[in-house]
DOFI-692532 format. One line per 5 residues: number of its first residue (from 1); for each residue x negated, y, z of N, C-alpha, C. Coordinates in steps of 0.05 Angstrom, whole numbers, always signed. Each point is the difference from the previous one (the first is absolute). Example, Ala and Ser with C-alpha at 12.3 -4.5 7.8 and 13.67 -1.06 7.14 Angstrom:
BEGIN
1 = -264/-114/+156/+18/+24/+0/-18/+24/+0 | +7/+21/-14/-16/+24/+1/+15/+22/+14
END
This chain:
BEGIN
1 = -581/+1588/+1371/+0/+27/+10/+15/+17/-20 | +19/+18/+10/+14/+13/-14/-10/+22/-21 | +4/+6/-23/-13/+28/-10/+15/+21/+0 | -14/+28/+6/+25/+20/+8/+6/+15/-28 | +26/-9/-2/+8/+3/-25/+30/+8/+1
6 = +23/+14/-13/+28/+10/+10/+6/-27/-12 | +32/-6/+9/+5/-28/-9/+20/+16/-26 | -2/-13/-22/+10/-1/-16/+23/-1/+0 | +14/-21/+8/+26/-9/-1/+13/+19/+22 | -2/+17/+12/+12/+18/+19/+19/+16/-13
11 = +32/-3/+6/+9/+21/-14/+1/+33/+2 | -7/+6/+28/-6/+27/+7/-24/+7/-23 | -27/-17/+12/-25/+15/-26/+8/+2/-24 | +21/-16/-21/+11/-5/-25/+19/+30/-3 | +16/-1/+22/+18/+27/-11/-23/+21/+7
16 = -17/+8/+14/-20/+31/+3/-21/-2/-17 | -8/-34/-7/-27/+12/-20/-29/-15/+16 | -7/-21/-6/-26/-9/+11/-26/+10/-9 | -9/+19/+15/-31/+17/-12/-31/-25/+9 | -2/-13/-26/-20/-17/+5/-35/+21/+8
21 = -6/-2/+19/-39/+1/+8/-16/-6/-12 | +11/-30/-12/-22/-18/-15/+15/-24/-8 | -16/-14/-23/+16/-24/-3/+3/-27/+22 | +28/-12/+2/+0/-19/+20/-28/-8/+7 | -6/-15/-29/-25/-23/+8/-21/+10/+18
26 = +1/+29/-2/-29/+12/+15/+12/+17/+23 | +20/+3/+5/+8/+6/+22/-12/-16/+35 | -16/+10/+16/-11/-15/+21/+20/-8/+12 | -12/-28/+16/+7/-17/+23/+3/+19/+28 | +26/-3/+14/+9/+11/+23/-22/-3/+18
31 = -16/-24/+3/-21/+7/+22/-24/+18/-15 | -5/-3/-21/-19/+13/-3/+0/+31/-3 | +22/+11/-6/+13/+28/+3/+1/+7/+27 | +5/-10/+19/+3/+4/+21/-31/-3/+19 | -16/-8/-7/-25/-9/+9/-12/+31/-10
36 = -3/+2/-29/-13/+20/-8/+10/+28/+14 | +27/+2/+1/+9/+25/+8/-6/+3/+34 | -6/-26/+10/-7/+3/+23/-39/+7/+5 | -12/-4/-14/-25/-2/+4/-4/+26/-14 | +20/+11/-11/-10/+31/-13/+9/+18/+20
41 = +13/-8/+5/+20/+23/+30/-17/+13/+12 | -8/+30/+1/-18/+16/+7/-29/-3/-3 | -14/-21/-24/-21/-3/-7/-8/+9/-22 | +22/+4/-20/-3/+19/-30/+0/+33/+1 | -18/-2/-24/+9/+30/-16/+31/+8/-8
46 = +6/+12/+11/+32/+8/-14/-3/+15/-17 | +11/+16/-34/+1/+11/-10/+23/+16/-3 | +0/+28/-11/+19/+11/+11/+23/-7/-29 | +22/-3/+9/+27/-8/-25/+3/+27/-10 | +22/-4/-22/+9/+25/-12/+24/+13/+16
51 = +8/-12/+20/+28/+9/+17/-21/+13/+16 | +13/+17/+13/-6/+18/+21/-5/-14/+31 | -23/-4/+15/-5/-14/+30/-5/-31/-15 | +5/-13/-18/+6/-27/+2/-43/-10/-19 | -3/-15/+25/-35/-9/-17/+2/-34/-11
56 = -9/-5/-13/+3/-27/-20/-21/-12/+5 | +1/-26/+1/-21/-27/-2/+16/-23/-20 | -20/-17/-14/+7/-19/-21/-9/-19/+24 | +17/-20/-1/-4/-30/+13/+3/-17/-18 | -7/-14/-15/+4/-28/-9/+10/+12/-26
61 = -3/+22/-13/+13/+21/-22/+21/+10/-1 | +16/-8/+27/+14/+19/+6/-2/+25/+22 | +15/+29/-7/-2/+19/+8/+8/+10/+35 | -17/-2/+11/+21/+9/+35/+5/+28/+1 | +12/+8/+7/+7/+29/+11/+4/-6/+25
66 = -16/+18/+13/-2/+3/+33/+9/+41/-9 | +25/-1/+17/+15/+31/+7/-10/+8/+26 | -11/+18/+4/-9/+26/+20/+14/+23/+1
END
């Protein structure tokens, strides 16, 4: 199972700059990102972000922004 992670060797990400989330190793599995983000989908607390309309949830330690 794949982990969602930018590919390295990409020369587009290489010339703009790859902004790592987390390190590879702990980066989650595509089903399991996708599982979680599905089972949170209108069942969480949203918190409100520092952008203006936009509320935040942590999944798997990474950050969602859901925009309103």
């Amino acid at each position: 199972m794949p982990a969602i992670e930018p590919l390295a060797e990409s020369p587009i990400l290489n010339k703009v700059g790859i902004e790592r989330r987390c390190p590879d190793e702990e980066a989650p599995l595509s089903e399991v990102w996708r599982k979680e983000r599905t089972t949170a989908y209108g069942r969480s607390d949203l918190k409100k972000g520092a952008e203006k309309n936009v509320e935040e949830k942590v999944i798997e330690g990474m950050i969602v922004k859901h925009y309103n």
